[in-house]
N, C-alpha and C positions, 0 to 999 in steps of 0.2 A: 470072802469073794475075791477080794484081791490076791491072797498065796494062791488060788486056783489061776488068776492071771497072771502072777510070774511066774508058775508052773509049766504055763504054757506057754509065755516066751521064751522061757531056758527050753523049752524042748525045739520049740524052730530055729531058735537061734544059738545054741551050746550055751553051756557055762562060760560067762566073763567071771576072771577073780574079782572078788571084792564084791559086796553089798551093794557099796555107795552108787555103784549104776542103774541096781535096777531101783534103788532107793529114790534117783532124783529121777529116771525114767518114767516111772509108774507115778510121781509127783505131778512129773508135767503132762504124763496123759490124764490125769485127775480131773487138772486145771482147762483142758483141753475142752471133759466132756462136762465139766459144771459150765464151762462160759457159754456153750452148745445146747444143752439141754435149759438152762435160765432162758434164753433167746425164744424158745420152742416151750417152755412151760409157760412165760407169760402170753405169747401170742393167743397160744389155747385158751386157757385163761380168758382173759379179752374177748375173742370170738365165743364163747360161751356166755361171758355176762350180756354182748350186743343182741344174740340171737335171742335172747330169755327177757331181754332189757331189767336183769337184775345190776344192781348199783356195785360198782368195782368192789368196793369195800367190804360188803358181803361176800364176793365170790374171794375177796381176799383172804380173809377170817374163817373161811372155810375148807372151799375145796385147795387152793392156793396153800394154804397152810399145811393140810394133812401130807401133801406134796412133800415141800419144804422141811415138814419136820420129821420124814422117815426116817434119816441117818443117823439122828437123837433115841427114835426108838431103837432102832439096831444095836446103836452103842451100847445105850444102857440098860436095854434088855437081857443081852450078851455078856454083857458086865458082870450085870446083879445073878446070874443065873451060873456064871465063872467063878461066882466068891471075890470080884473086885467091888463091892460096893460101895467105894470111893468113887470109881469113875463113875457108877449109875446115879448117884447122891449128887457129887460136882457138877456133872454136865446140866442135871437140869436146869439149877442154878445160874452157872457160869452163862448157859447158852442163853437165858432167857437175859442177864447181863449186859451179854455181848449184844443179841441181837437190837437192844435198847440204848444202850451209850456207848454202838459205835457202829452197827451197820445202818440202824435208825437216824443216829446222830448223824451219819454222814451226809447220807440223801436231805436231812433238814439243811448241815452249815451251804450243801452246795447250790439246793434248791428248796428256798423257804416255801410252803404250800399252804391254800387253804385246806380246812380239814370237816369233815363232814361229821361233826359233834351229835347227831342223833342217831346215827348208824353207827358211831363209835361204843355209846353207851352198853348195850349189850355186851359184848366183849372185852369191856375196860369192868365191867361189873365183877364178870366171870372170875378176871385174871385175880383182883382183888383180892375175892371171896373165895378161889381156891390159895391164895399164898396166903391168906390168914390161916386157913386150916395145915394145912403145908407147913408154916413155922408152928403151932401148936403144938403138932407132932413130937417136931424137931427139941423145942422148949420143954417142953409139959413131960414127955417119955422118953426121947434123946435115939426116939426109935420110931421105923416105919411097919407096922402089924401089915398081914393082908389082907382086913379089913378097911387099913385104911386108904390101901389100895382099891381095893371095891367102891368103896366111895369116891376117889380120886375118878376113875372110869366112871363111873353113874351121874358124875359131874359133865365128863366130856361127854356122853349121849343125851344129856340134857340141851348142853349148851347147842351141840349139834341141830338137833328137833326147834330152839327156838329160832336159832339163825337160818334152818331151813324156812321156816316157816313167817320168818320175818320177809327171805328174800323175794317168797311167793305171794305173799301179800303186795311187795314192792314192785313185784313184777305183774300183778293184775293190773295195777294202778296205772302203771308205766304204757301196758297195752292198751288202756280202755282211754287213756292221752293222746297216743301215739296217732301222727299223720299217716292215713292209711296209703297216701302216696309216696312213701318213701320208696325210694329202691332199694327192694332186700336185696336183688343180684350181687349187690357189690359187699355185701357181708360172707364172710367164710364158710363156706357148709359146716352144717355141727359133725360131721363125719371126720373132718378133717383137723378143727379143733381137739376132737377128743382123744387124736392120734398122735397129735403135739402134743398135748399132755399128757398122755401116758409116756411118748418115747421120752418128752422132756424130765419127767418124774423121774425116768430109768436111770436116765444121763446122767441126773442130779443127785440121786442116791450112791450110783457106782462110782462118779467121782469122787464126792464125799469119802467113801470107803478108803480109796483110792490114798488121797491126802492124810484122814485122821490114821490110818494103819501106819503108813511108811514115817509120818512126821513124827508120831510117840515114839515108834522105834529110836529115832534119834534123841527124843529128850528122855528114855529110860538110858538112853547110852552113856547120858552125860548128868544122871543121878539123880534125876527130879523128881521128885515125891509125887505119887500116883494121886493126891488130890489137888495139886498146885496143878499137872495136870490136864485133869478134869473140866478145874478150874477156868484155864484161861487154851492150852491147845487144842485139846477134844472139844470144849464149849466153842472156840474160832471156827474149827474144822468141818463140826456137825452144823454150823450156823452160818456155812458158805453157803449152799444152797440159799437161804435170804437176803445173804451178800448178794449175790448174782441176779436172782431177784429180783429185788430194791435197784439195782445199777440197772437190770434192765427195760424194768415197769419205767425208771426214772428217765432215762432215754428216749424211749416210747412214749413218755408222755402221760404215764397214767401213775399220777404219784397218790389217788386213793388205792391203788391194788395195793402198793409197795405198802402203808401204814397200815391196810386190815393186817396185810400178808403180818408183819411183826405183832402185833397184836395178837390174833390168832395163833399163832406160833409161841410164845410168850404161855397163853392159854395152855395151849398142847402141851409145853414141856411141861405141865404143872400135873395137869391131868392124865394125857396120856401117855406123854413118855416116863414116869416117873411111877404112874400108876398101874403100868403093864410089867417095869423092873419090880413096884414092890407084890405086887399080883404072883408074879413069878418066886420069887424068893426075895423075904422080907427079911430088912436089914437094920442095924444101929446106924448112928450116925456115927462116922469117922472122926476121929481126934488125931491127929497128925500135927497142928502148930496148933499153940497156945496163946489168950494175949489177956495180961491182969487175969492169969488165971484162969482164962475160962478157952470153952473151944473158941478157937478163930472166929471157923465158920458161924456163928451164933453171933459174933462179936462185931462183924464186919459182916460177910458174906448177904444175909438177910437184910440188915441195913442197907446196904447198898441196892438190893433190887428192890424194895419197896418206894428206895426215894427214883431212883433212875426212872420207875413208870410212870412217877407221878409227875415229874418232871417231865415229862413226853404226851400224858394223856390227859391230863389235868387243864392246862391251858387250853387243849386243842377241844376239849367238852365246852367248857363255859366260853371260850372265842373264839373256836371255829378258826383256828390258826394257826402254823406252826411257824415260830421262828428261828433265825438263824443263831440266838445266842443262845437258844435252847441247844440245839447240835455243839456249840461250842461248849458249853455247858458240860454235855454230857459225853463228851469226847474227853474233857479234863480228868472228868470221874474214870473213864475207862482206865488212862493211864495212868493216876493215881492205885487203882484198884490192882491192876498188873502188876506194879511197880511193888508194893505190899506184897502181894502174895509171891515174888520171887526175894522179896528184902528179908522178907521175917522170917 
């Protein structure tokens, strides 16, 4: 999507020599339409869960997320289907990472929240129970069949059906409560939400594109190993959309949408972005660095996001809280983790 839009800037505008223009051009219209489209994704968002009076956190882990984690699918779709199944293998990984010890973390160090530990449950279940299967794979075969991709998908329609069905239950509830004198006038027509959301979704994916294309061009330029990466650029890139997100919900005010949104997204990369790359063409797991012998990735890489969630979801279940030394916490991890994978 992006060489079709420098294609058609060099045609209105001629050839400039040199890359690096339209390189940091097309950067900052990226940045332009992720900060544009997050603003316009959460609103909708919001005006969706009020009109439905479904609980943020549901509409976070669900529609919110499928949003947010289109540009995961794209990548690694594209990837695994290109013969790079480094990038479709890292990113899911990396971005479920990122999204947790450092876009998560963020919004915790700057605004500690309460957390809604019974609506959490479902989807901190989910995330678990598909990364145990997830590392099996990876452990057990050191490879992903497209079976186990089927499963992976048959996972996300599951989780989908119960979350739908969780929020409709919540949303009865919430109606048969509800003061029948409120004034709906001042809620957003759902026509109008649903329009935020999809241009928001657009905005949020073509930026994304937008940033992860142009920005790897420059770390292939200066020799980085296509899972390092994966790892930590493509995982940053495809995981701004939650960036933007989380900063915007968080501004707004609505810091349950920002923790489904991650959470769900987390989910997604496990199952559907991951499960649609090995669906597509199924692949080994990459060995590119070693550590005592064994692949990295196995040695590090999985360690690190089972303890990063549990560090984020864990507390916020049994006390409905998240605190600030948690984001500190898990802000340490991120740049430890960074630090490793360009050290070693």
């Amino acid at each position: 999507m992006s060489s079709t839009i420098s294609q058609l800037l060099s045609a209105v505008f001629g050839d400039i020599s040199g890359s690096l223009f339209w390189t940091i051009l097309l950067f900052a219209l990226g940045l332009l339409l992720l900060i544009k489209g997050g603003d316009w994704f959460v609103d909708g968002a919001v005006g969706i869960a009020r009109k439905f009076h479904v609980p943020e956190i549901i509409i976070g882990a669900t529609i919110v997320s499928i949003g947010t984690t289109l540009p995961e699918v794209m990548v690694s779709a594209g990837s695994a289907v290109s013969g790079h199944s480094e990038i479709a293998y890292g990113n899911a990984i990396g971005s479920v990472i990122c999204n947790t010890a450092l876009i998560s973390a963020i919004t915790i160090a700057i605004r500690p929240t309460d957390a809604d530990g019974k609506s959490l449950r479902v989807p901190v279940l989910f995330f678990f129970a598909s990364a145990v299967f997830y590392a099996f794979n990876a452990y057990a075969f050191g490879a992903f069949s497209r079976w186990s991709g089927l499963i992976l998908l048959a996972i996300f329609v599951l989780y989908m059906v119960l979350n739908i069905r969780t929020g409709l239950q919540e949303s009865r509830a919430a109606l048969a409560e509800a003061d029948l004198t409120d004034d709906e006038d001042e809620m957003m027509p759902i026509w109008k939400s649903i329009v935020l959301l999809a241009f928001g979704a657009f905005f949020i994916a073509l930026g994304a594109d937008l940033l992860v294309d142009h920005g790897t061009e420059l770390a292939v330029a200066m020799h980085v190993p296509e899972s390092v990466i994966a790892l930590t650029f493509v995982a940053l890139g495809t995981s701004l959309p939650e960036l933007v997100t989380a900063i915007s919900a968080l501004v707004k005010g609505h810091s349950a949408l920002s923790l489904g949104n991650i959470v769900g997204a987390n989910v997604f990369n496990l199952v559907l972005v991951c499960g649609t790359a090995v669906t597509l063409s199924p692949f080994r797991i990459p060995v590119e660095k070693t550590l005592f012998g064994k692949n990295a990735s196995l040695v590090v890489d999985f360690p690190v996001m089972f303890t990063v969630m549990a560090i984020l979801t864990i507390p916020a279940i049994l006390k409905g809280k998240l605190k600030r030394y948690q984001g500190i916490t898990l802000l340490l991890i991120y740049a430890a983790f960074c630090i490793f994978q360009f050290a070693v």
